[in-house]
Each structure stands twice: as C-alpha cells, then as structure tokens.
C-alpha positions as CSV (number, residue, x, y, z in Angstrom):
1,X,31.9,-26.2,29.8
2,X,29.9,-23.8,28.3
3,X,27.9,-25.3,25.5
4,X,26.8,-23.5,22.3
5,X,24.5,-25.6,19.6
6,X,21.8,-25.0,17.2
7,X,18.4,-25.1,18.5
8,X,16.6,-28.7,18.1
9,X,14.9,-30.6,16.3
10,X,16.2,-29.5,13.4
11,X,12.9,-29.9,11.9
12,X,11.4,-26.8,13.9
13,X,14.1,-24.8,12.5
14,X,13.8,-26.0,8.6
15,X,9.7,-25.2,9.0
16,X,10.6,-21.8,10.3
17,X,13.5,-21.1,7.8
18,X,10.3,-22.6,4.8
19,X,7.8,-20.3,5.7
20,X,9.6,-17.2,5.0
21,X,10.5,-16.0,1.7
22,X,13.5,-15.7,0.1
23,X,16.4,-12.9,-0.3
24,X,19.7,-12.6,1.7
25,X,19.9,-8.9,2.9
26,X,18.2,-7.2,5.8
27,X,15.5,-4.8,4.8
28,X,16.6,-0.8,4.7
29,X,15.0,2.1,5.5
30,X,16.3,5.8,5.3
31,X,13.7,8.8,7.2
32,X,13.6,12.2,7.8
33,X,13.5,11.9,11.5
34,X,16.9,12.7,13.7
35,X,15.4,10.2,15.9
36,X,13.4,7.2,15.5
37,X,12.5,3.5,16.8
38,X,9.8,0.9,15.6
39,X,9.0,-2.1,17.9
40,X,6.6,-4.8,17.6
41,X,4.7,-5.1,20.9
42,X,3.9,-8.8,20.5
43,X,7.3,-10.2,20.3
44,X,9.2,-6.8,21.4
45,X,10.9,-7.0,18.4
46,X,13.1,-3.5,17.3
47,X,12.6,-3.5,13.8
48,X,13.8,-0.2,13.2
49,X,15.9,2.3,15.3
50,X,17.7,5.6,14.3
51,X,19.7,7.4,17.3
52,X,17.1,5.2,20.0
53,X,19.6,6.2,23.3
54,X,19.7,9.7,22.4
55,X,18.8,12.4,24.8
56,X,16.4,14.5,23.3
57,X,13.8,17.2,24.6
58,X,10.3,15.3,23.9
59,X,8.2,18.0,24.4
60,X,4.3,17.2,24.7
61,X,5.0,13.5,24.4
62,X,6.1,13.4,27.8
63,X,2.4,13.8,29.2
64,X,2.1,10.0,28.3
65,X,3.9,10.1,31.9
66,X,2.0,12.2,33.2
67,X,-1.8,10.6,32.4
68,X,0.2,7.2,33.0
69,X,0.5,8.2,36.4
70,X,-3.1,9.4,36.7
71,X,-4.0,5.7,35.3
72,X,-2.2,4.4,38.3
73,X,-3.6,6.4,40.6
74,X,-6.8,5.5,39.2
75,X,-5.8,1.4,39.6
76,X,-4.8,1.6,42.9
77,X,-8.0,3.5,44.1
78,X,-6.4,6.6,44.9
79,X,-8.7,8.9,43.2
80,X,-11.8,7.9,40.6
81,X,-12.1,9.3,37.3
82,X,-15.3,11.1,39.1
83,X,-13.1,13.2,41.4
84,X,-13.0,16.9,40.8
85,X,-9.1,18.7,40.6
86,X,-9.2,22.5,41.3
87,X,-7.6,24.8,38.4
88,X,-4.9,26.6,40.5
89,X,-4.0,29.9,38.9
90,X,-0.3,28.4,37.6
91,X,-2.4,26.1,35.6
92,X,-4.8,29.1,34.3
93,X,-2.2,31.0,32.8
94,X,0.2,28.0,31.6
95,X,0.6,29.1,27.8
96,X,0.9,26.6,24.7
97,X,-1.8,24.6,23.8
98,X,-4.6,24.2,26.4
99,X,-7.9,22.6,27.2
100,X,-9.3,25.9,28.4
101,X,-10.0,25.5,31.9
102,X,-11.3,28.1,34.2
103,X,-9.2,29.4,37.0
104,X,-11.0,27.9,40.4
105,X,-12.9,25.4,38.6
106,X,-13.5,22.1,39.9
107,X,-12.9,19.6,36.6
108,X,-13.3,15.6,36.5
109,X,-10.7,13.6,36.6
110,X,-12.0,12.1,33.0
111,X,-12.5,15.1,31.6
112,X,-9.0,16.7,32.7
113,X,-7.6,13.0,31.0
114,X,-9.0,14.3,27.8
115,X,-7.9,17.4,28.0
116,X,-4.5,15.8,28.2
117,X,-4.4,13.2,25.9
118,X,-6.7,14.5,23.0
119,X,-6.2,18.6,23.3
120,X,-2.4,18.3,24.4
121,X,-3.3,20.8,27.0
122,X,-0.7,22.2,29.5
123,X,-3.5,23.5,31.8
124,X,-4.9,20.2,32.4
125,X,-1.7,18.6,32.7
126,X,-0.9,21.1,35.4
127,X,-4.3,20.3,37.0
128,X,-3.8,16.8,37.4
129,X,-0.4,17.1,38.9
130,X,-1.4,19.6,41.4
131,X,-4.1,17.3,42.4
132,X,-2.1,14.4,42.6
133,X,0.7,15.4,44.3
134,X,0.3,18.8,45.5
135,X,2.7,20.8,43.3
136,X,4.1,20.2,39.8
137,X,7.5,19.8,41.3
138,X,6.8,17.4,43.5
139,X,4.9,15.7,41.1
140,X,7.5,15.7,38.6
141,X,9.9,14.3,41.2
142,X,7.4,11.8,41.3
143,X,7.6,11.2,37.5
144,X,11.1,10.2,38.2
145,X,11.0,7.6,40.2
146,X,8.5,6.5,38.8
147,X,10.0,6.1,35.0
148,X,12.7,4.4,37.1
149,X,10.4,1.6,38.4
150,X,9.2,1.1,35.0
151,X,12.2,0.6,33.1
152,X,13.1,4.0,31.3
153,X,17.2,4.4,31.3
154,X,17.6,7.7,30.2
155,X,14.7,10.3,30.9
156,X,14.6,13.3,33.6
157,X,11.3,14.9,34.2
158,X,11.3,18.6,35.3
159,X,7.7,19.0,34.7
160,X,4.3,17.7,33.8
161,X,3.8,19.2,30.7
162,X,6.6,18.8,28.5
163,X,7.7,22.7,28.8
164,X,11.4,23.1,27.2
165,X,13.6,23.0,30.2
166,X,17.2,21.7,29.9
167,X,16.6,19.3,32.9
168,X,14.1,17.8,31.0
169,X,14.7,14.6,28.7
170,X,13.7,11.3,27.1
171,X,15.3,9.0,24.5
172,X,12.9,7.5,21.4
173,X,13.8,4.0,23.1
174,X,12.0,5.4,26.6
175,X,9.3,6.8,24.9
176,X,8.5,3.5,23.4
177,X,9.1,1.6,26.3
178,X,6.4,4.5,28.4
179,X,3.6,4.0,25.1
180,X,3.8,-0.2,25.9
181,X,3.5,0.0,29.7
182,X,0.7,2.7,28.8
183,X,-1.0,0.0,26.2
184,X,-0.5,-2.7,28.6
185,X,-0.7,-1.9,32.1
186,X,-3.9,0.5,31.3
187,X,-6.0,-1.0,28.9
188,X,-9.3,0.3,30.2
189,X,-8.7,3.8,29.7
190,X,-6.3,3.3,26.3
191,X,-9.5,4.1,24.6
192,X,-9.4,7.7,24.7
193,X,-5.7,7.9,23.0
194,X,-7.7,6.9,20.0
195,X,-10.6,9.7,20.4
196,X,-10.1,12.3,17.2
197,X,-12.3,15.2,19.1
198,X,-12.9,16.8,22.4
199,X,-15.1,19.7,23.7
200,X,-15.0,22.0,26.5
201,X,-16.6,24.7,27.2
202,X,-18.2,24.7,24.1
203,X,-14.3,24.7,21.9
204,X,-13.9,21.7,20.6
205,X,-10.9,20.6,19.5
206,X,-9.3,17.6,17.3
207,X,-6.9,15.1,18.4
208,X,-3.3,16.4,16.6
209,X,-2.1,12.4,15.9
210,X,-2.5,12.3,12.4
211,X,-2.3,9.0,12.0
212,X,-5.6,8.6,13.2
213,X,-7.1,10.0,10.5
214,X,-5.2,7.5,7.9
215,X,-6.2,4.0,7.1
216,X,-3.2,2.8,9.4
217,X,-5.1,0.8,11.9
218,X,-3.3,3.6,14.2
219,X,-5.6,4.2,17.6
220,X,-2.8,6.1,19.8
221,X,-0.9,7.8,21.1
222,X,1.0,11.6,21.6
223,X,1.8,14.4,19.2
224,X,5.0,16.6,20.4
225,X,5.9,20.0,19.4
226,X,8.7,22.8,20.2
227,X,11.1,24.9,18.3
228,X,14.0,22.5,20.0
229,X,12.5,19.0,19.7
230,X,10.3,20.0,16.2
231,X,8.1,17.8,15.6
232,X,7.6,14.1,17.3
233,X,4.9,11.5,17.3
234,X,4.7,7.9,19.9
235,X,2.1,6.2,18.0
236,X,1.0,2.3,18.1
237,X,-1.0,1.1,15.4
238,X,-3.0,-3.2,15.0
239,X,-3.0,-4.8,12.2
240,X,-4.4,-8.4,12.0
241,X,-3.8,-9.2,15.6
242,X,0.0,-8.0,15.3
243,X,0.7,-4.4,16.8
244,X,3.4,-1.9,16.3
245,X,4.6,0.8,18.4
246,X,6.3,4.3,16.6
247,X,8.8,6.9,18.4
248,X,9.5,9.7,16.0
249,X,11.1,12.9,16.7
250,X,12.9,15.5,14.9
251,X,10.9,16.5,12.0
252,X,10.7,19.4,9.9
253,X,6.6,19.8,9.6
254,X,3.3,18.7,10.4
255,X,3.2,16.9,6.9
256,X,6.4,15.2,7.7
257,X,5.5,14.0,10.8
258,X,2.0,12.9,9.1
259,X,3.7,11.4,6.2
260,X,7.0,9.6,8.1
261,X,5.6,8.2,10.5
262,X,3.0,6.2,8.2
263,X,5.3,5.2,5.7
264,X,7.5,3.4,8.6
265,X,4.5,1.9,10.4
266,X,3.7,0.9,6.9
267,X,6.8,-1.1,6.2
268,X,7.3,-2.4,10.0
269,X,3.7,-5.1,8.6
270,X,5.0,-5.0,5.0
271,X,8.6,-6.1,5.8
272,X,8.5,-8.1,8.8
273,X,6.2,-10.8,10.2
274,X,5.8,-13.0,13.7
275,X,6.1,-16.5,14.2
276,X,6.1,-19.1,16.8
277,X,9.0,-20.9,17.6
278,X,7.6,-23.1,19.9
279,X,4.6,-23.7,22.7
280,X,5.1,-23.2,26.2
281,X,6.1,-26.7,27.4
282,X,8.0,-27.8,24.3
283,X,11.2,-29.9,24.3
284,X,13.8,-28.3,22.4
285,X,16.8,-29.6,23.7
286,X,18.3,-32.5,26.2
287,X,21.0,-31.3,28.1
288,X,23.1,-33.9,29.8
289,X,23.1,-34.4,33.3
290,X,25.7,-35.1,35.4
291,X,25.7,-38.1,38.4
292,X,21.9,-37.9,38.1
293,X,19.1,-40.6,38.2
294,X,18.1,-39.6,34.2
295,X,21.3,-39.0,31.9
296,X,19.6,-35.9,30.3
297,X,16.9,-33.3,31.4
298,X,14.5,-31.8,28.9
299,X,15.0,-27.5,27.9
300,X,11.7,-26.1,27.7
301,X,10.2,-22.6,27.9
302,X,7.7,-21.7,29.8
303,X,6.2,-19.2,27.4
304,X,5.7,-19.9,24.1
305,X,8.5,-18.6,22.1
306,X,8.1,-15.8,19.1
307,X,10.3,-14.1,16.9
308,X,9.6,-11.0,14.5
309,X,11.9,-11.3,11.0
310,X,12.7,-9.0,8.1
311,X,11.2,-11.0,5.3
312,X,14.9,-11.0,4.0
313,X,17.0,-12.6,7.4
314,X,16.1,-16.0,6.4
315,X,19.5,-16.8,5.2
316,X,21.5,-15.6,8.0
317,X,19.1,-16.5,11.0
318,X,20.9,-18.5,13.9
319,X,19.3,-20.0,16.7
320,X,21.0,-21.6,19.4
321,X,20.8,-22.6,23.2
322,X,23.4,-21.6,25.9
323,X,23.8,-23.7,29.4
324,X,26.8,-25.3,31.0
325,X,27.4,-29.1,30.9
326,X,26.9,-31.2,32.2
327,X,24.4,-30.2,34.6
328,X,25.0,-31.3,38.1
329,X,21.7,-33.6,39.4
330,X,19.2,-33.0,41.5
331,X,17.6,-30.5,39.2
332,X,13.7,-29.6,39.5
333,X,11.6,-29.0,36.6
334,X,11.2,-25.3,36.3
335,X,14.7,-24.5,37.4
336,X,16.3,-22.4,34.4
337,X,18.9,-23.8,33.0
338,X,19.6,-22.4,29.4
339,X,18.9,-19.4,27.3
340,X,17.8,-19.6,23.4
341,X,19.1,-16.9,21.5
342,X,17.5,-15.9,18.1
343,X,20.3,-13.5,15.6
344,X,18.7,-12.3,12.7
345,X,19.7,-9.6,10.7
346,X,18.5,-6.1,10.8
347,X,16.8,-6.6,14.7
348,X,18.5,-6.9,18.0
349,X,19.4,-10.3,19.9
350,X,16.6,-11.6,21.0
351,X,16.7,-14.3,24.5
352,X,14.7,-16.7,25.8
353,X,15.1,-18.6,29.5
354,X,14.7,-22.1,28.9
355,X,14.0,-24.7,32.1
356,X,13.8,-27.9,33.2
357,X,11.2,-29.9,31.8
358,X,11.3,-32.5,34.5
359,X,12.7,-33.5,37.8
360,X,16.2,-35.3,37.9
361,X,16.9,-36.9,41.4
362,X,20.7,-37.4,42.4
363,X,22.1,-40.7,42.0
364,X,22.8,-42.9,44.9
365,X,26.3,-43.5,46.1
366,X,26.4,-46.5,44.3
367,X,25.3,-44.6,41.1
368,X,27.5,-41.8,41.1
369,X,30.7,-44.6,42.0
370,X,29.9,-46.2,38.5
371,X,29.1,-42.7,36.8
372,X,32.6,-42.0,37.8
373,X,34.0,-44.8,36.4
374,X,32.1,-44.9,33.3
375,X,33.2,-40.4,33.0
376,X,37.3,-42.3,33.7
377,X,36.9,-44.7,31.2
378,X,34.7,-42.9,28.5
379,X,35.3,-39.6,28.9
380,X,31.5,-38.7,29.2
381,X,28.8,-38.5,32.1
C-alpha cells in the first residue's frame, strides 16, 4: 500500500512553518524578458521561470560550453593553461566581437580563456576549438555530447561561438543548468568570469556583464547578443553565503538587460530565503516493517535536507514522505526506502530520498508464524 503522510515530528514542521513570515499568496513577478529562469544554487530551488523549455538562439552565451570544455580539458590534463593554440586563418577573420588575435600566432591557453569569457571574442573561441579538437565542427559535435552527459535536454551546438545558425539552440533552463556545472565543477578558474577588463595587444577591453559593475554581489557569467536572440544575460550572483543563478534572454537594450536582470536577482534574496529541514542522519519517520526482527525502521536522509520558500508559501506548504508498507524485512541501513516531498507555492516540487536508518534482520520461522497470526487477528504487521 502506498503510504502518503505528513512529514514527522510535527514539531520540525511547526519550527519551520514559525520562522517564516506571514501572508498566503506566492510572490509575483512580471519582466521584460521573453525568456527567463532564477535558481538558487544551494538548494536548486526555481524561484522564477518564464518560457524555461523554450528553444531559443542564445547567441554568445553559448561559449560558457565552449570554455567549459576547455576547463575539462584542463582537469583531465589534456592540455595546461600554458599551452600555446595557433590562430588558423577561419579564426582571423571570424567577424563580431573579437579578442584581436593575429593570424599564425601562437596564444596561451589562459589568455585565449579571457579572450572568451571577458572580451566575448569569436576568434578566440574559434582558437580554442581548433586546438582542442581539430576543427570547429568536430568540436562542436563534441559540444553535443557533451551537454548530453551533463544534463542539458534541449540544446544543439553547431558551433563554438554562438554564430546564428538555425541548428543552433539552448533553452534559459539549459543555460542555467551549463552556468552551475561551470560554478561547480570548475571552481579554480570561475575567477576570471568575474574579471571587468582584459588587454591584448595593447586594446583593452571591458567585461560586457553589467551586473558586475552593480552592488549585486554578481561575479559571473556571459553576456549574449544578435538581432534574433536580442539581448540575454546567465549571471550568478552571493549574497550572505546563499547564491543565485540568472538566465535572461529576449530583451530590448543594453539598459534592459542591465536593469532586468538586477531587479530579479534583487527579489530572488528579497523574497525568498533557505532553510534546513533536517541533518543528514535525522529520523523523520518510522515506517513499519513487515515479518522483521524490529517492527519499524527509521527514514533518514543522507544529506541534510534544504528548501528555498517565497516568504509568502507558509500557509500552503506541504511536506510529506512516500514509501510502500509495510516494508518487507531484511532491510539494511542505507537502502532507500522513501522519498520526502516539499510543495510550496510559486517553486517546483522539490524530492528528497530518504533511507534506512538502521539494519532490520528477518524474523525466524517462528517469528514470522506469530507475525502472521497477530497480521489474521489484528489486521496489522
């Protein structure tokens, strides 16, 4: 029988349900943007989406895949950020923006990262590929399988740059998704998505995120720009420990990129704020156990569990822990056994696995004759 009951002690819950404030309506928010999401990283959280699965051209924000790779091939030793790339003629004469490289130059790796993530620039982004991979087509095939392994549903990659193409693609919910792998599976070179300058060849030019020049707490990541896509912004911002990630696209202007996409970040810390559920290790149910040497097993997660609410979803916040009972002994401890769901208005579903918190041996034959009897006479295990 599948069983569905609020989460316990009841006591965790009422502390939760305390701390927040009152009200009894999700928070709204109306933007410019055609397409938009706002995630908090530390409890992946969607506080905000407009459009999120929408196939849309994402222009120069789709180099995050492209120095993501470079990162990777950096990890794994493939190349250092000391290896020189030579500037093919393709990458010479790439128009849009550019870092300004000379035609059968050798550059650094680094330097050619900069050129990508703080100068936008095609050329480099053409450099890197070619070095990695031998071609921009086959680095962009590349690319592909490579957003596959990491969890993007719906992007194509036709090149390295970003270049309008109509085989070329991401959704707001992918380029979110991309930004936190780049945050969290890169962290030593997540640095430079926060630089505001660059030079090269004596032009030095400025970082076009202009949320880094705002009192935001903003430190990354990628402007975008065409006639098709107009203009787009994947930007991550910390504030007190909590961090935010930002997927806008659509907008009319510079200014309203600038203006939009600090009003949302500022409402994501206004409006909504983290707490703990429970530790790692915590009891927060007994699920009964059936023909087993204990008659209940302890739920616990092995994570600590965190939630992200609107300051106004106190009122209409469920919690609640799945599993089917009763559960047939021997169990281990660690074997999942549940899941914890948290609905709260105004942000997706959120799950948890929950687990055994302790071994459960299988009755004897004995036992499990009078648990029988005891189930035919009582009705219960």
């Amino acid at each position: 029988m599948l069983r569905h009951r609020l989460l316990l002690p009841a006591a965790l819950l009422a502390a939760l349900l305390l701390a927040l404030p009152g009200g009894s309506t999700a928070a709204t928010f109306e933007t410019q943007a055609e397409e938009a999401i706002l995630i908090d990283l530390s409890t992946g959280t969607v506080l905000f989406s407009k459009k999120p699965d929408q196939a849309i051209p994402p222009a120069s924000m789709s180099k995050m895949m492209t120095t993501y790779m470079v990162a990777d091939a950096i990890e794994e030793g493939r190349i250092s950020l000391d290896d020189e790339f030579l500037v093919s003629e393709k990458a010479w004469r790439k128009g849009g923006s550019k870092m300004f490289v000379e035609v059968g130059n050798r550059v650094r790796v680094e330097d050619l990262l900069r050129g990508v993530i703080v100068q936008s620039g095609n050329d480099a982004s053409i450099v890197l590929a070619e070095g990695l991979a031998g071609s921009e087509e086959a680095f962009a095939e590349r690319m592909n399988e490579t957003a596959e392994a990491i969890g993007l549903t719906n992007s194509r990659f036709a090149n390295a740059t970003g270049w309008p193409d109509p085989q070329h693609y991401m959704t707001v919910r992918d380029l979110a998704t991309l930004a936190i792998r780049i945050i969290k599976d890169h962290p030593d070179l997540y640095d430079i998505y926060a630089e505001t300058d660059f030079t090269w060849h004596d032009i030095k030019q400025s970082n076009r995120n202009p949320l880094l020049y705002r009192n935001v707490g903003a430190d990354g990541l990628k402007t975008g720009h065409t006639e098709e896509a107009g203009y787009c912004l994947t930007a991550s911002a910390e504030r007190d420990g909590r961090r935010l990630v930002l997927v806008v696209a659509g907008l009319p202007s510079v200014r309203a990129r600038a203006e939009e996409s600090e009003r949302l970040l500022e409402w994501g810390f206004r409006e909504f704020k983290s707490y703990e559920l429970a530790a790692a290790g915590e009891a927060l149910d007994q699920a009964p156990v059936w023909l087993g040497t204990e008659g209940y097993v302890p739920l616990v997660p092995m994570d600590p569990i965190a939630v992200t609410l609107n300051r106004s979803a106190r009122d209409e916040m469920t919690v609640t822990v799945r599993y089917d009972a009763p559960i047939p002994a021997p169990i281990e401890a660690g074997q999942q056994l549940a899941t914890l769901t948290v609905t709260a208005p105004g942000a997706e579903d959120q799950s948890f696995p929950l687990y055994a918190g302790a071994d459960v041996e299988k009755l004897g034959s004995f036992g499990r004759i009078m648990a029988a009897a005891k189930y035919l006479v009582l009705g219960e295990p």
